[in-house]
ZATI-331881 format. One record per residue (C-alpha): x, y, z; residue in one letter; residue number from 0. Coordinates in Angstrom, 3 decimals. Example, Ala and Ser with C-alpha at 12.3 -4.5 7.8 and 13.67 -1.06 7.14 Angstrom:
<atom u="12.300" v="-4.500" w="7.800" res="A" n="0"/>
<atom u="13.670" v="-1.060" w="7.140" res="S" n="1"/>
***
This chain:
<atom u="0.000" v="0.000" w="0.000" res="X" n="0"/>
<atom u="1.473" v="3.125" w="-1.121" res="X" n="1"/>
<atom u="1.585" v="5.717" w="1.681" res="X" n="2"/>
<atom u="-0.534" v="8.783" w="1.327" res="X" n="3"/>
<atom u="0.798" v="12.500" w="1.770" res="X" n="4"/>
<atom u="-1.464" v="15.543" w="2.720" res="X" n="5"/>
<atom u="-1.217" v="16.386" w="-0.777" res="X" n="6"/>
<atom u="-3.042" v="13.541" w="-1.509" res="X" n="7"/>
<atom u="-6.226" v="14.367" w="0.876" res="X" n="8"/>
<atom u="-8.800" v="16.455" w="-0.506" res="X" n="9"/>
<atom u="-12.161" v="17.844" w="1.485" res="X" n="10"/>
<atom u="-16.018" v="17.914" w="1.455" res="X" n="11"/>
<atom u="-18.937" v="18.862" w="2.871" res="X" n="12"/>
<atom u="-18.942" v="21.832" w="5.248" res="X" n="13"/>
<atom u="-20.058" v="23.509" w="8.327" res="X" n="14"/>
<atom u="-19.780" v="19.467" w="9.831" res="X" n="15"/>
<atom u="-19.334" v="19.445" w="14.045" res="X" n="16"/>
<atom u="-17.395" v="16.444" w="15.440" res="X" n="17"/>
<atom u="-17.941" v="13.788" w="12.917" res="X" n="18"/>
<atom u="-16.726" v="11.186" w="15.477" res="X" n="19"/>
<atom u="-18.784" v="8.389" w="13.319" res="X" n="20"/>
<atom u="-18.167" v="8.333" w="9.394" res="X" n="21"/>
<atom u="-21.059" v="6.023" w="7.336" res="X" n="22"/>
<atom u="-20.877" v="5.088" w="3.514" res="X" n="23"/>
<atom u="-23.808" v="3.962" w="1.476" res="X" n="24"/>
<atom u="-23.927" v="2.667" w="-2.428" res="X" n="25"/>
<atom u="-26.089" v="5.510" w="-2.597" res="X" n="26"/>
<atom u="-22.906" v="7.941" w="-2.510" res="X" n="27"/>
<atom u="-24.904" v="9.707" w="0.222" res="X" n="28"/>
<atom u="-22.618" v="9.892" w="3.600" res="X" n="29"/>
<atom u="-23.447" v="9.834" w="6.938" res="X" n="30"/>
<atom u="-21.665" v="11.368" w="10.392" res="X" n="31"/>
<atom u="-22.241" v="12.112" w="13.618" res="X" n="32"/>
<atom u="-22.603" v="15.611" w="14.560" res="X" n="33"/>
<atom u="-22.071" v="17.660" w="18.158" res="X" n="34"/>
<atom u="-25.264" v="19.858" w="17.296" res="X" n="35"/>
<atom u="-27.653" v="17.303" w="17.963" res="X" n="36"/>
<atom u="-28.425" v="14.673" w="15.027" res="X" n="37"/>
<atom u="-26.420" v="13.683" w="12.111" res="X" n="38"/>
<atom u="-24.916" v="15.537" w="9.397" res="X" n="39"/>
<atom u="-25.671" v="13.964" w="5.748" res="X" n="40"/>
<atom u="-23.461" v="14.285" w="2.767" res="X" n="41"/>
<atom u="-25.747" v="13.978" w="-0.157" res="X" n="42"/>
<atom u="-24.092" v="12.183" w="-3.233" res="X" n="43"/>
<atom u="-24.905" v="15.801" w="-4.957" res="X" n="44"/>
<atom u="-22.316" v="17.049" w="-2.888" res="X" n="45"/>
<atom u="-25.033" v="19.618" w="-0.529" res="X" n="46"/>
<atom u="-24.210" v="19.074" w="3.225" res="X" n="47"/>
<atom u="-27.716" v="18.893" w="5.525" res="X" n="48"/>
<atom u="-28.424" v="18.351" w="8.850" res="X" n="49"/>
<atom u="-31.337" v="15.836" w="10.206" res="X" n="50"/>
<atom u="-31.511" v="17.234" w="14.392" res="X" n="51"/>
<atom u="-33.261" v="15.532" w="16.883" res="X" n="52"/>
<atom u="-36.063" v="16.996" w="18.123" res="X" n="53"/>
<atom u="-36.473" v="17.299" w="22.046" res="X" n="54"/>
<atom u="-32.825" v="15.898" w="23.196" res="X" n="55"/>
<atom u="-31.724" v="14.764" w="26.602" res="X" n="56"/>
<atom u="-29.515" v="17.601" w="28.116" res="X" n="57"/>
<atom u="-26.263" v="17.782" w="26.532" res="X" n="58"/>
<atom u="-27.266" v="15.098" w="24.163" res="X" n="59"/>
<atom u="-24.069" v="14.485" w="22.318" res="X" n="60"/>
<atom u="-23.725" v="11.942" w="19.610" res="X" n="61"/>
<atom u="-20.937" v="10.107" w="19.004" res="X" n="62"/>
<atom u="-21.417" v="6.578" w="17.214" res="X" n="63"/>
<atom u="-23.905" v="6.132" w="14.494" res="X" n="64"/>
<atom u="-25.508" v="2.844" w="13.352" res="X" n="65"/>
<atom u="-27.628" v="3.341" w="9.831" res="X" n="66"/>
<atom u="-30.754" v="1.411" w="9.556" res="X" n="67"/>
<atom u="-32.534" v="0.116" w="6.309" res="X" n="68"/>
<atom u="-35.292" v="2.795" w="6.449" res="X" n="69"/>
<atom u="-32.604" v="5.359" w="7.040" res="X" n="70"/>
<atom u="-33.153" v="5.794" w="10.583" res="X" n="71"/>
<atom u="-30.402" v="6.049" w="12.998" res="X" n="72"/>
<atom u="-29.218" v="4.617" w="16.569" res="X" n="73"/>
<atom u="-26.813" v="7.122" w="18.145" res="X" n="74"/>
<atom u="-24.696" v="6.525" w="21.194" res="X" n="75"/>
<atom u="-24.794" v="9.240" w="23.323" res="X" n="76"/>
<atom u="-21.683" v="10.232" w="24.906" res="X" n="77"/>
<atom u="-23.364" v="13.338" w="27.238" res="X" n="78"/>
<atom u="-23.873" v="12.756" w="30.584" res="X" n="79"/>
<atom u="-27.152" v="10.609" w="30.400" res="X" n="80"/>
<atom u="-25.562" v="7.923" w="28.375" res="X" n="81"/>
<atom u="-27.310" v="5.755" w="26.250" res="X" n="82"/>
<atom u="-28.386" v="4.462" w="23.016" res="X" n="83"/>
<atom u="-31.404" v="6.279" w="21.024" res="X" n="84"/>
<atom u="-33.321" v="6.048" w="18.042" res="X" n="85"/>
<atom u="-33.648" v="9.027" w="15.498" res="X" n="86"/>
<atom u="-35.944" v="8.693" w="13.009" res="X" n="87"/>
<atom u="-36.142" v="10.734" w="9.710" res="X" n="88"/>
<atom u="-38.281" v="13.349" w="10.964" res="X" n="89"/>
<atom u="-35.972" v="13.706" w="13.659" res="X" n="90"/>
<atom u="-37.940" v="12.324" w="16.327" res="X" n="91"/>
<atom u="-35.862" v="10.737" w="18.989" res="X" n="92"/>
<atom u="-36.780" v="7.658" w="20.971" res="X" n="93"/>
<atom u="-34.991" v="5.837" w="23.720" res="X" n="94"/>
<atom u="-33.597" v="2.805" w="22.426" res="X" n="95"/>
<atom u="-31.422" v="1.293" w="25.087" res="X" n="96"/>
<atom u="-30.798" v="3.698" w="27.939" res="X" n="97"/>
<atom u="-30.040" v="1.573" w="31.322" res="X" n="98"/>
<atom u="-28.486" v="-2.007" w="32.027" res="X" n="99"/>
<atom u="-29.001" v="-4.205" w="35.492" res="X" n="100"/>
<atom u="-31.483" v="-1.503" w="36.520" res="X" n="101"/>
<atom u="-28.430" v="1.186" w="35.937" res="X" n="102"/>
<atom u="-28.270" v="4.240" w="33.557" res="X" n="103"/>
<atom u="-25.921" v="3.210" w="30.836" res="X" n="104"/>
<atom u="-22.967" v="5.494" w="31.584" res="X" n="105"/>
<atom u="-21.714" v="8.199" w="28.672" res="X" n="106"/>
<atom u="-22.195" v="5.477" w="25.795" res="X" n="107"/>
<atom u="-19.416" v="5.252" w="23.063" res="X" n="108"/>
<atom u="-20.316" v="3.449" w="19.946" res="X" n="109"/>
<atom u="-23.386" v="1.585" w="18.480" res="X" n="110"/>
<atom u="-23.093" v="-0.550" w="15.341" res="X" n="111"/>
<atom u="-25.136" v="-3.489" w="14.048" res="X" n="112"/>
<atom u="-24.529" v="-6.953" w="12.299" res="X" n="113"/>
<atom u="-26.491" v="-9.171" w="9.309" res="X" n="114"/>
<atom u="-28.177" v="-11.102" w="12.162" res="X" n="115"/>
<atom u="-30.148" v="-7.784" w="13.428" res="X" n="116"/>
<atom u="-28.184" v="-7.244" w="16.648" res="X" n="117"/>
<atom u="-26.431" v="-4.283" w="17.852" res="X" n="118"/>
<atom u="-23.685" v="-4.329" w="19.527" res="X" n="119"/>
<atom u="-22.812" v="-0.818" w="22.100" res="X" n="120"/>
<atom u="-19.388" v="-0.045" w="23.904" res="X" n="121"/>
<atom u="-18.905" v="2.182" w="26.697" res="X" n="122"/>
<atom u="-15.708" v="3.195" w="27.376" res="X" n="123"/>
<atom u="-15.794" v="3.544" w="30.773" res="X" n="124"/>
<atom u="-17.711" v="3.200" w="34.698" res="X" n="125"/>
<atom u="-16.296" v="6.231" w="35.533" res="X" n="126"/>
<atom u="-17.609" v="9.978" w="34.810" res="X" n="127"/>
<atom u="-15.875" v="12.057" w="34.117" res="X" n="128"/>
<atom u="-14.260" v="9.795" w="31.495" res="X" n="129"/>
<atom u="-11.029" v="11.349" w="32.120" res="X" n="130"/>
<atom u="-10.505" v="9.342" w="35.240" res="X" n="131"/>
<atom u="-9.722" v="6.210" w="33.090" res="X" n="132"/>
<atom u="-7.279" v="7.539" w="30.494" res="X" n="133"/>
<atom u="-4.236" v="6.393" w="31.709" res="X" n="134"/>
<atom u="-2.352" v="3.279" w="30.443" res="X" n="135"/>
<atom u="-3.147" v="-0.107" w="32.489" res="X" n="136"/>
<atom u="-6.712" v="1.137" w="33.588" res="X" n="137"/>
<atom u="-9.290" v="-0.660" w="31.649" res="X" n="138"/>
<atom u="-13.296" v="-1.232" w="32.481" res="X" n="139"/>
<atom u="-14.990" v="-0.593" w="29.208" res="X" n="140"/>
<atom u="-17.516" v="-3.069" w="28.329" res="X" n="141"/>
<atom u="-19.355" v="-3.970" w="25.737" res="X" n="142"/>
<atom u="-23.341" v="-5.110" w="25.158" res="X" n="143"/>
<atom u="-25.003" v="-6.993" w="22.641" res="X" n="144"/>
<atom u="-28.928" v="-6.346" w="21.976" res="X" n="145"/>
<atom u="-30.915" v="-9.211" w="20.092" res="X" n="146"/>
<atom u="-34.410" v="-11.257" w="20.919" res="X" n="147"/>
<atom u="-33.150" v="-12.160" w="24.010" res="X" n="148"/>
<atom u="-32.993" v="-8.595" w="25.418" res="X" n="149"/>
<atom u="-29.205" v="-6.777" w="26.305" res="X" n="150"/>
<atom u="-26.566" v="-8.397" w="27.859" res="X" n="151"/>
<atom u="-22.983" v="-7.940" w="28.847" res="X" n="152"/>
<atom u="-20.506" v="-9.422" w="26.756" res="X" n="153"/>
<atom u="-17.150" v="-8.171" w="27.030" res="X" n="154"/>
<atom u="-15.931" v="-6.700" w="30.287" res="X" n="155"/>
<atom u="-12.556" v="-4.680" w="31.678" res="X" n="156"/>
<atom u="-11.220" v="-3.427" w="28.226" res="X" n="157"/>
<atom u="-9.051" v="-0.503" w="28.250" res="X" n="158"/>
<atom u="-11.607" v="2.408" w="27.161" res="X" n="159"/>
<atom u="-13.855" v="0.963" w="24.623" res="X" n="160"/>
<atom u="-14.208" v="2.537" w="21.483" res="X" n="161"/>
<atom u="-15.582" v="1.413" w="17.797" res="X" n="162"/>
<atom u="-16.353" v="-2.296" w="17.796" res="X" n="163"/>
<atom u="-17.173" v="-3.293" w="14.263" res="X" n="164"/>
<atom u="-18.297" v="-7.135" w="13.141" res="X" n="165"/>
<atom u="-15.773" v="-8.001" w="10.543" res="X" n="166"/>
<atom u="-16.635" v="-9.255" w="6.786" res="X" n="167"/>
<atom u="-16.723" v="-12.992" w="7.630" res="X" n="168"/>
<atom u="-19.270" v="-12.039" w="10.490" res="X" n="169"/>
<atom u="-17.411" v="-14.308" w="12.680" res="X" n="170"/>
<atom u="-15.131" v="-11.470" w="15.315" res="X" n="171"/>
<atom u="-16.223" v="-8.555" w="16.512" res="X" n="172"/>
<atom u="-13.206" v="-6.092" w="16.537" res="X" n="173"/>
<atom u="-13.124" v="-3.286" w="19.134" res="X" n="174"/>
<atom u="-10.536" v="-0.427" w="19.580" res="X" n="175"/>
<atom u="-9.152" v="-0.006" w="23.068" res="X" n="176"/>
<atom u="-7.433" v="3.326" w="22.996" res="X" n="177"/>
<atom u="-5.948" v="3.726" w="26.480" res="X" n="178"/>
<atom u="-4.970" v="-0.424" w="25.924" res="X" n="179"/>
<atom u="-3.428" v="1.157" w="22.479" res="X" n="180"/>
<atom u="-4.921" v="-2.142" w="20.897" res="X" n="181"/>
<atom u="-7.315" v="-3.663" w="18.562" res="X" n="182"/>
<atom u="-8.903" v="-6.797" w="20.183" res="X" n="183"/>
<atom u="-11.235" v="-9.305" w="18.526" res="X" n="184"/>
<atom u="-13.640" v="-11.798" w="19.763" res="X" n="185"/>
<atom u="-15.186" v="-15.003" w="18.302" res="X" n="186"/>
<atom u="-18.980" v="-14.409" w="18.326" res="X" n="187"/>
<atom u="-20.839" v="-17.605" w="19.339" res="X" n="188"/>
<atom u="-24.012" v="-19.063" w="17.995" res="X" n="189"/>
<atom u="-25.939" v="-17.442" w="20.715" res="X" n="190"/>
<atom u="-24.574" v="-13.972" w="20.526" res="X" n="191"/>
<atom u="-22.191" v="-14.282" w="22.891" res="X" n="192"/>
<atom u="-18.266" v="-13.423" w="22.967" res="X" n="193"/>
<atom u="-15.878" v="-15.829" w="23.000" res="X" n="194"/>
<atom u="-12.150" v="-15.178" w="25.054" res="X" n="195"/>
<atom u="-10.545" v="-11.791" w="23.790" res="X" n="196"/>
<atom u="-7.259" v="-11.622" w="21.524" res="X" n="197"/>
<atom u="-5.474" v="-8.853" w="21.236" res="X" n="198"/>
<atom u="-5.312" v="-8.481" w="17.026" res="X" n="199"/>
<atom u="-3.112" v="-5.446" w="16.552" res="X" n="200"/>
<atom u="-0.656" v="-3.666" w="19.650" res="X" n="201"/>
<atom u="0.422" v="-0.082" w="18.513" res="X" n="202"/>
<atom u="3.158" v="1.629" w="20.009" res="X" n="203"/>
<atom u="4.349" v="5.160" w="20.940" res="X" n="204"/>
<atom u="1.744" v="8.056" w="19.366" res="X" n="205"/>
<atom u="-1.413" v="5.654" w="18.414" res="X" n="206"/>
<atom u="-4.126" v="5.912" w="20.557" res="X" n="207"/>
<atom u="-6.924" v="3.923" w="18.197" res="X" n="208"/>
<atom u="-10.446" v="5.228" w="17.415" res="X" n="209"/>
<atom u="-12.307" v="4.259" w="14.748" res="X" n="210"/>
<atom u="-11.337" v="1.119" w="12.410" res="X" n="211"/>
<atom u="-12.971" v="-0.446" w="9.238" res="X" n="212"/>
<atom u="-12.397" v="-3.079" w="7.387" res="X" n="213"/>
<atom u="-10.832" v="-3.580" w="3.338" res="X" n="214"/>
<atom u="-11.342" v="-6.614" w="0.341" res="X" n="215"/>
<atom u="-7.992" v="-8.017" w="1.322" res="X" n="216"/>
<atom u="-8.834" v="-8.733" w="4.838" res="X" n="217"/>
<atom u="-6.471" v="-5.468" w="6.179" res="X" n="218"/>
<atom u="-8.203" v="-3.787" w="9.365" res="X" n="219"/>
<atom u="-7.757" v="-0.362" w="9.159" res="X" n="220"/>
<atom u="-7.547" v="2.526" w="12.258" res="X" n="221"/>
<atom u="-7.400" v="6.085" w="12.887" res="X" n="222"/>
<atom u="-5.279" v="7.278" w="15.900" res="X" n="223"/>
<atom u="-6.612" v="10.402" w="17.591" res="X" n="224"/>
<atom u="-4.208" v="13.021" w="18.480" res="X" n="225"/>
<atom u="-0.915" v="11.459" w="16.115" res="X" n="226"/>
<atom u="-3.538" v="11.916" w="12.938" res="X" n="227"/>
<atom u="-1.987" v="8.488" w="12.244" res="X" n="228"/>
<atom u="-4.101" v="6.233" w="9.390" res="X" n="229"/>
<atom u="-2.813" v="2.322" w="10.547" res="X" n="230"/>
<atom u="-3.489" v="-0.627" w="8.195" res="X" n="231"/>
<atom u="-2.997" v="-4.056" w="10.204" res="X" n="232"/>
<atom u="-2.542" v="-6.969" w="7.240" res="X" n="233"/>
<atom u="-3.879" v="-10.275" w="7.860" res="X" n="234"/>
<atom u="-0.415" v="-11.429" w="8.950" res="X" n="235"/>
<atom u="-0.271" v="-9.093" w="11.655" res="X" n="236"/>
<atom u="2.263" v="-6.650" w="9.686" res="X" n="237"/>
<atom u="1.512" v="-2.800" w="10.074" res="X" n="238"/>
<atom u="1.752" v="-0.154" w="8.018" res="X" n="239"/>
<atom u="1.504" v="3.585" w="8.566" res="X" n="240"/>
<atom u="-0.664" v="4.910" w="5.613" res="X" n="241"/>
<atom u="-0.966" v="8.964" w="6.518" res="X" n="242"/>
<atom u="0.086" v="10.548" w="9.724" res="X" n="243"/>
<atom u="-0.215" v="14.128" w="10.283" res="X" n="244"/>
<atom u="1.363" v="15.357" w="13.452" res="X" n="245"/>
<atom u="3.793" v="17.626" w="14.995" res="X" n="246"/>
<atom u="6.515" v="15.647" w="16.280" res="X" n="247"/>
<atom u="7.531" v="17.484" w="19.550" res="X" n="248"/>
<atom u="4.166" v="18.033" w="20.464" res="X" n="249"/>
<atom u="3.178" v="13.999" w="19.875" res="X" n="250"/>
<atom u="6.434" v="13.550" w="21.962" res="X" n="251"/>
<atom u="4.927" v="15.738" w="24.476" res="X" n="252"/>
<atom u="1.491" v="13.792" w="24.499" res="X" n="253"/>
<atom u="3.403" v="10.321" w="24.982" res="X" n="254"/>
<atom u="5.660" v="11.798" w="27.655" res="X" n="255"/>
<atom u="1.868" v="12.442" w="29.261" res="X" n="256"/>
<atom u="0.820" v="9.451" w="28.660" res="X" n="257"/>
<atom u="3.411" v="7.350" w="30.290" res="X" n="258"/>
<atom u="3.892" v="9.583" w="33.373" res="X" n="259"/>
<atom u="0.042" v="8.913" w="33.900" res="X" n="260"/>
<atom u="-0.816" v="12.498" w="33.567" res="X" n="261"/>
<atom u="-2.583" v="12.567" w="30.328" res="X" n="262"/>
<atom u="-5.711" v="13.893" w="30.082" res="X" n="263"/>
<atom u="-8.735" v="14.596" w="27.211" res="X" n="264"/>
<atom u="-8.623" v="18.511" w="27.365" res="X" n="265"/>
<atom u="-4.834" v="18.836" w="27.614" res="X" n="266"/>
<atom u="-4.085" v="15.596" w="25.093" res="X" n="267"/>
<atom u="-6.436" v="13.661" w="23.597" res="X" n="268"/>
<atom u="-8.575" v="16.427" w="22.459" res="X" n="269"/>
<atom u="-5.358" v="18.452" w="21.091" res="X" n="270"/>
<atom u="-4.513" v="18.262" w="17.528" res="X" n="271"/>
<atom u="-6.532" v="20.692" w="16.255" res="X" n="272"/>
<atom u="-4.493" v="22.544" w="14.157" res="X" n="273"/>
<atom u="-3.529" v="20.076" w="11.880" res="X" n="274"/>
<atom u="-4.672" v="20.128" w="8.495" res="X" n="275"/>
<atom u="-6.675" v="16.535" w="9.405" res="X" n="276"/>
<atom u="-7.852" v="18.623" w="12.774" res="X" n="277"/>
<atom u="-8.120" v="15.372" w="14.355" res="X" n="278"/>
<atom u="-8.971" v="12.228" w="13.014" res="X" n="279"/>
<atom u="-11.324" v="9.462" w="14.798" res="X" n="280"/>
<atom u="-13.855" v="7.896" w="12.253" res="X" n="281"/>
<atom u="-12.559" v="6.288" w="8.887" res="X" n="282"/>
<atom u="-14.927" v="4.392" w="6.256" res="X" n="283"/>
<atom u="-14.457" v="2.972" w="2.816" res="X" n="284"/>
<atom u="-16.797" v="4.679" w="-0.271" res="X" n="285"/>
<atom u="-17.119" v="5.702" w="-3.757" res="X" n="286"/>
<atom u="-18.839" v="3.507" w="-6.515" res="X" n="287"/>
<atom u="-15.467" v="1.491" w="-6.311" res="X" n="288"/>
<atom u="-15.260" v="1.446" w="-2.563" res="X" n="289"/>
<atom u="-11.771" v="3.196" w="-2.974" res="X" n="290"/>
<atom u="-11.973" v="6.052" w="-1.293" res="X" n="291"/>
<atom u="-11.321" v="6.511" w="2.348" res="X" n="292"/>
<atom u="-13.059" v="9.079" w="4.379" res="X" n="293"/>
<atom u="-11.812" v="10.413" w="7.382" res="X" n="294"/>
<atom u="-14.166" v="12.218" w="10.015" res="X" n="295"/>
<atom u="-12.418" v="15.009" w="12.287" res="X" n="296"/>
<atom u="-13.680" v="16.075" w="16.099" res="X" n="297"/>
<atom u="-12.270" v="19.559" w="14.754" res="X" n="298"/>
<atom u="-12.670" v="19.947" w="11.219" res="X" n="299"/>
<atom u="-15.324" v="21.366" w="9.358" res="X" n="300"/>
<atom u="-15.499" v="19.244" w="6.604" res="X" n="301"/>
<atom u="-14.883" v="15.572" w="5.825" res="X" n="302"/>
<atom u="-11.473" v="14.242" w="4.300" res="X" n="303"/>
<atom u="-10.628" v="11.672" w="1.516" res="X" n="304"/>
<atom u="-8.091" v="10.221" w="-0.950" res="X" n="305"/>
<atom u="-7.817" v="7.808" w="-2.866" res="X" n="306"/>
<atom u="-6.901" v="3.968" w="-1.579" res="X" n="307"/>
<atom u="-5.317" v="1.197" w="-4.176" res="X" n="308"/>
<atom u="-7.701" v="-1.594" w="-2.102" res="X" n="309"/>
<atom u="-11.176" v="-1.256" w="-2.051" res="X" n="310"/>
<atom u="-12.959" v="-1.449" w="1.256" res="X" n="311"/>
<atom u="-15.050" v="-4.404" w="2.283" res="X" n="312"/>
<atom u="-19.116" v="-4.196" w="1.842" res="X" n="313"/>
<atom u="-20.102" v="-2.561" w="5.159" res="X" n="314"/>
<atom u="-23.747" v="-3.825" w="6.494" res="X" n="315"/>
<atom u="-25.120" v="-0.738" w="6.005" res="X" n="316"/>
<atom u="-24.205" v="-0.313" w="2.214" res="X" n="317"/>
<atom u="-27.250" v="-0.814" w="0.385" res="X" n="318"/>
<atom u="-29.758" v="0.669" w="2.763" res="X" n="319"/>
***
């Protein structure tokens, strides 16, 4: 894979808030999170809109997106209230999953679905604030799994959960652990269930992973907040830096943080930006060839892109 320079990237869209959570469709339409309320819609026209929920929680902020066939969205809400919710297209806004054990599901990461019609949510963390678990060796993110037999734990004491994503053989669930700097996977069992985790893919100094997605050569792909780092993981475990776009003595500063157990989201994780990639967290494969990568920014305005020589696999979502 050849790597990819910032001359390379181009943009689209605009006015876009924190597109933490980057959707494709076959469509060419484009779907993202967005801080304001809702989610922000890329039509394949090239116009930006914006579908906003009506009547939010306080400090309803959305973070992962799941797109269903009728073009309704589950969002994962990562304000204070937690939870998982159901936005329609008219922008009415349901509670979906919103407490677990007879608990309020903490701030709520990520919600994705699968070809067997469950959906999977991560929260990346008991604690609240969530800055109380970023630092390295602290882990009790969990994960839950919603089908016919109502919502269950599956996965527990991961080092802050982030984007968990059912890979193209529908056999693993992957999920980012950014403060565990990994990407772990799980067998899924007949009964929706997780089988023992293995760690897939250990990054080093300056990755912190986010969001990840999947191409037609088996390759997992992430996107390290703060370093701006793109990460392609081959099915022989060998890694690849495809774009990175950081400063070097401020990354070094970040690490330095990060080791001494005194990093933190406002100071650290949330840094960045300034970069010309602002700073990445969401990636997806699109296009009519499923060769261009998109990259969602918690600062940037717009969405960025280039060009890939491997096509991305089919996500579940593509034809709705």
């Amino acid at each position: 894979m050849t790597t990819i320079t910032l001359a390379d990237i181009d943009f689209l869209g605009t006015g876009l808030q924190r597109c933490e959570c980057v959707l494709t469709t076959r469509s060419g339409d484009i779907f993202m999170s967005d801080k304001r309320g809702g989610v922000s819609i890329i039509r394949s026209s090239g116009a930006t809109e914006l579908l906003l929920a009506k009547n939010p929680p306080e400090n309803f902020l959305p973070n992962g997106i799941a797109l269903l066939p009728d073009r309704s969205f589950l969002i994962a809400n990562l304000g204070p209230s937690g939870g998982v919710f159901h936005l329609s297209t008219d922008g009415t806004l349901s509670p979906y999953i919103l407490e677990f054990n007879g608990k309020p599901l903490p701030p709520t990461n990520f919600v994705s679905i699968d070809k067997a019609g469950r959906t999977w949510v991560t929260v990346s963390t008991k604690l609240v604030p969530r800055e109380q678990s970023m630092h390295k060796g602290y882990g009790d993110g969990f994960i839950l799994v919603s089908d016919e037999k109502g919502v269950r734990l599956v996965a527990d004491g991961l080092g802050f959960t982030n984007e968990a994503v059912i890979d193209p053989t529908s056999k693993w669930l992957y999920v980012n652990e950014t403060i565990a700097r990994c990407t772990s996977r799980f067998l899924i069992q007949p009964d929706g269930s997780l089988g023992e985790r293995e760690v897939y893919s250990q990054y080093g100094a300056g990755t912190w992973p986010d969001g990840l997605t999947f191409d037609s050569e088996g390759g997992l792909w992430i996107v390290s907040v703060v370093s701006n780092r793109v990460i392609r993981t081959r099915p022989d475990g060998h890694q690849e830096i495809i774009l990175e776009d950081s400063d070097p003595e401020w990354l070094d500063v970040c690490e330095q943080a990060f080791q001494n157990n005194t990093f933190s989201r406002q100071l650290h994780f949330d840094s960045g930006g300034k970069r010309k990639l602002g700073n990445i967290s969401s990636i997806g494969f699109g296009g009519s060839d499923l060769k261009t990568v998109y990259l969602g920014s918690l600062f940037n305005s717009q969405l960025a892109k280039f060009k890939s020589e491997i096509s991305g696999a089919l996500p579940v979502h593509w034809d709705f």
